[in-house]
OpenMM code with the backbone's topology and positions (N, CA, C; nanometers):
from openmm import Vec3, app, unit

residues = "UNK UNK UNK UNK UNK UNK UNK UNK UNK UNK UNK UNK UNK UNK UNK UNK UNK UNK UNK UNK UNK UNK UNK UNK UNK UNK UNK UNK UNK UNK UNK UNK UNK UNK UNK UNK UNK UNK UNK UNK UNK UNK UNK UNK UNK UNK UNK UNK UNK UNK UNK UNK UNK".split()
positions = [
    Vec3(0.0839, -0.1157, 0.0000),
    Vec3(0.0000, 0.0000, 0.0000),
    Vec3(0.0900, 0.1241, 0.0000),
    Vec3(0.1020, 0.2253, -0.0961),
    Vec3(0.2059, 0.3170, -0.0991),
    Vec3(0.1070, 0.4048, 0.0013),
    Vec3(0.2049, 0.5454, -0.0029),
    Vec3(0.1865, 0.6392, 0.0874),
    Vec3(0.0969, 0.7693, -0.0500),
    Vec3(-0.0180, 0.7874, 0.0838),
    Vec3(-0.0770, 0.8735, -0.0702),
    Vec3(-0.0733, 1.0301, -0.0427),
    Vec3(-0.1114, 1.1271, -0.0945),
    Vec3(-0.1145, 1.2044, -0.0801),
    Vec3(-0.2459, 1.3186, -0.1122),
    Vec3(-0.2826, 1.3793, 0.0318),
    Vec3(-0.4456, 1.4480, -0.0108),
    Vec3(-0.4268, 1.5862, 0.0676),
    Vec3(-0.5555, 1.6423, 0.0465),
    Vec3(-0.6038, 1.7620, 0.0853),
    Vec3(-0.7104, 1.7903, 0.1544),
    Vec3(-0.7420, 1.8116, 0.2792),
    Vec3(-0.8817, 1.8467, 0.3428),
    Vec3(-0.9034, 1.9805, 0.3982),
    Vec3(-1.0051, 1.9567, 0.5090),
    Vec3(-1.0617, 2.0805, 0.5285),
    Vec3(-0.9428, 2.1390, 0.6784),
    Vec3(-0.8622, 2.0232, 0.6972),
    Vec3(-0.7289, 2.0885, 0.7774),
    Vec3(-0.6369, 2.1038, 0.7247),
    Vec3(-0.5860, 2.0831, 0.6002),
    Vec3(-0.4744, 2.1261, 0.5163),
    Vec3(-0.4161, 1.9717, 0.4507),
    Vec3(-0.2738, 2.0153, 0.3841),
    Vec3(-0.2677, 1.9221, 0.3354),
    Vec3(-0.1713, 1.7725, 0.4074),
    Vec3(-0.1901, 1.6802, 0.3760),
    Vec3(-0.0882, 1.5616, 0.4173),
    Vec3(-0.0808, 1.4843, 0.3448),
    Vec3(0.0074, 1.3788, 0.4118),
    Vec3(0.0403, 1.2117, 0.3488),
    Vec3(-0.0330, 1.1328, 0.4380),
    Vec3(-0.0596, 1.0057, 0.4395),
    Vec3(-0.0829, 0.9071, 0.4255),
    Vec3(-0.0856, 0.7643, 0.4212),
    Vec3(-0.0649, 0.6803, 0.5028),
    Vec3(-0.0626, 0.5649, 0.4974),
    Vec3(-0.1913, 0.4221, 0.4916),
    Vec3(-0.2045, 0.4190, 0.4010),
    Vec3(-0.3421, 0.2898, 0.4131),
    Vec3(-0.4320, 0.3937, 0.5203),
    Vec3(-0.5177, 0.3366, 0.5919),
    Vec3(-0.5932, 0.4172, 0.6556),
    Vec3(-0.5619, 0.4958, 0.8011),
    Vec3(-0.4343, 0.4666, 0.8217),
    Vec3(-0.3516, 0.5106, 0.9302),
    Vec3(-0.3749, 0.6686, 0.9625),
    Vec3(-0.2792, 0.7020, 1.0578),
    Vec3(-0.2700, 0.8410, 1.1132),
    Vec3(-0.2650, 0.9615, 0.9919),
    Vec3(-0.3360, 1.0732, 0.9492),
    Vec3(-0.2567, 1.1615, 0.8616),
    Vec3(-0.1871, 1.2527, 0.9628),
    Vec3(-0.0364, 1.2463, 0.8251),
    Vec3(0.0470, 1.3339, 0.8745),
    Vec3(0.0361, 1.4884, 0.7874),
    Vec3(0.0059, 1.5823, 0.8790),
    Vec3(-0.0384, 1.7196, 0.8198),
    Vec3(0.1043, 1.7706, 0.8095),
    Vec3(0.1007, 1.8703, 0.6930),
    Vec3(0.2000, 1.9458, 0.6544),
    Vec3(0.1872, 2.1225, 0.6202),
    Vec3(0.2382, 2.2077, 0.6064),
    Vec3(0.2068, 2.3496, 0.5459),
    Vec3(0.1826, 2.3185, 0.3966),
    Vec3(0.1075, 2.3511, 0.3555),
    Vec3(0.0964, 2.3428, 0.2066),
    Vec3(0.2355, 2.4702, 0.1245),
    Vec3(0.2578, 2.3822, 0.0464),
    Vec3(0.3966, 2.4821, -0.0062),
    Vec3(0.5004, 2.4745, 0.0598),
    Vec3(0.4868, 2.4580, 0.1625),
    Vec3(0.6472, 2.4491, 0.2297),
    Vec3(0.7313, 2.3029, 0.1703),
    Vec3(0.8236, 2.3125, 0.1152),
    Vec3(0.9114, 2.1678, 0.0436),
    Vec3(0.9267, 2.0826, 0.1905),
    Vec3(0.9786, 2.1497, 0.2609),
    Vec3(1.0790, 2.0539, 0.4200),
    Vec3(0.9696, 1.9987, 0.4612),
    Vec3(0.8868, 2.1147, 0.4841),
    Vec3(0.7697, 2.0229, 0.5839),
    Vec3(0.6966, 1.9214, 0.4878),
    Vec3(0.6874, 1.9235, 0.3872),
    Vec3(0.6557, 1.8094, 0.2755),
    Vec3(0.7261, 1.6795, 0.2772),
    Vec3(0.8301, 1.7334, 0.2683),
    Vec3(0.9209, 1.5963, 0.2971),
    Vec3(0.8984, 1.5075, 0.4121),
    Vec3(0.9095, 1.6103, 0.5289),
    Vec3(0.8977, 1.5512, 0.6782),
    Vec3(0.7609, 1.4225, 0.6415),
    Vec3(0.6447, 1.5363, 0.6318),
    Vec3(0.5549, 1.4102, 0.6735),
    Vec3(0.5339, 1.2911, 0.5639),
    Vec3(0.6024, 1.3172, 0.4573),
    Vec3(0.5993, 1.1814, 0.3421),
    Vec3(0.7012, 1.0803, 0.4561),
    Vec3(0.8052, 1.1161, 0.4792),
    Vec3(0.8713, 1.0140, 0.5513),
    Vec3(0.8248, 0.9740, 0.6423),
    Vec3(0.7272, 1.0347, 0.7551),
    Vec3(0.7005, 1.0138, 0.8490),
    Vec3(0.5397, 0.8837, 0.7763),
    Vec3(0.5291, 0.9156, 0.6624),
    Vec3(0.3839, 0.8258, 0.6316),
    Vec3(0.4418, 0.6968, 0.6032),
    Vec3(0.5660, 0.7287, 0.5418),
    Vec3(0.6431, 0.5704, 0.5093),
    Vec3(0.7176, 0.5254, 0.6176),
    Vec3(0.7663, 0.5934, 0.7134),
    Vec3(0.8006, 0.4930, 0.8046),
    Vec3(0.7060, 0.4311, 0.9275),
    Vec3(0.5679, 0.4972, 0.8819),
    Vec3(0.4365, 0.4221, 0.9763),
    Vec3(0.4084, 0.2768, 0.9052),
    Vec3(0.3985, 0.3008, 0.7372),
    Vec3(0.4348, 0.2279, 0.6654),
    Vec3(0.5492, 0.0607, 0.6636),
    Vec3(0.6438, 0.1088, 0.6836),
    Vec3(0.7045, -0.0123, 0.7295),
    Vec3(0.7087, -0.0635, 0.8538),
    Vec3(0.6772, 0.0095, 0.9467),
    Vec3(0.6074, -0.0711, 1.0992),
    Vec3(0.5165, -0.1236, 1.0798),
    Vec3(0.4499, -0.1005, 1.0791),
    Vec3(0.2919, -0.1806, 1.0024),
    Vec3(0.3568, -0.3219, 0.9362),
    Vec3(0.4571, -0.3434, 0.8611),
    Vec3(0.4334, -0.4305, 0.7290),
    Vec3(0.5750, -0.5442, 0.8325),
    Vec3(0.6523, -0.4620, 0.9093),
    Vec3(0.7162, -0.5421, 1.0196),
    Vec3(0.6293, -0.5808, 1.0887),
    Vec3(0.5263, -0.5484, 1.1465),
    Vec3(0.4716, -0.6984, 1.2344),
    Vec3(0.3774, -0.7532, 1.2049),
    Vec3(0.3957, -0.8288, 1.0543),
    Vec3(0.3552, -0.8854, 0.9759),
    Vec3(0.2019, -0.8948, 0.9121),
    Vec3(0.1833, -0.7394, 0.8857),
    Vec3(0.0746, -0.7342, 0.7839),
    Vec3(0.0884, -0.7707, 0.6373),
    Vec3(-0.0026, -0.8325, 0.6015),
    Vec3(0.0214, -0.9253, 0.4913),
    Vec3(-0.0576, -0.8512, 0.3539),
    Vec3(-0.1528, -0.7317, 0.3490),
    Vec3(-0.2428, -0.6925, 0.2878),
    Vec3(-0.3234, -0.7058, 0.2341),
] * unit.nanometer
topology = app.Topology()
chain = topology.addChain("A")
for resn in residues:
    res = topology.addResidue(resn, chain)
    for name in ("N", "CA", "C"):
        topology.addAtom(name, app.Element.getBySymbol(name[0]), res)
């Protein structure tokens, strides 16, 4: 399940399967980055204790 990326009525984030969103500033690059990584490394915890999908 990749990490997706959306927009709501609190701003924008990433994403993991139906997991936590991680909110970001819209436009800001760093803080963009931050929470993509932060969606993929919820991402591979998840898939370490052995979710199968």
């Amino acid at each position: 399940m990749p990490v997706r990326r959306g927009r709501d009525s609190n701003g924008c984030y990433y994403q993991w399967g139906n997991q936590k969103k991680y909110y970001y500033e819209c436009g800001n690059e760093q803080a963009r980055k931050r929470a993509k990584h932060k969606a993929a490394k919820q991402g591979r915890a998840v898939y370490s204790q052995g979710y199968k999908g």
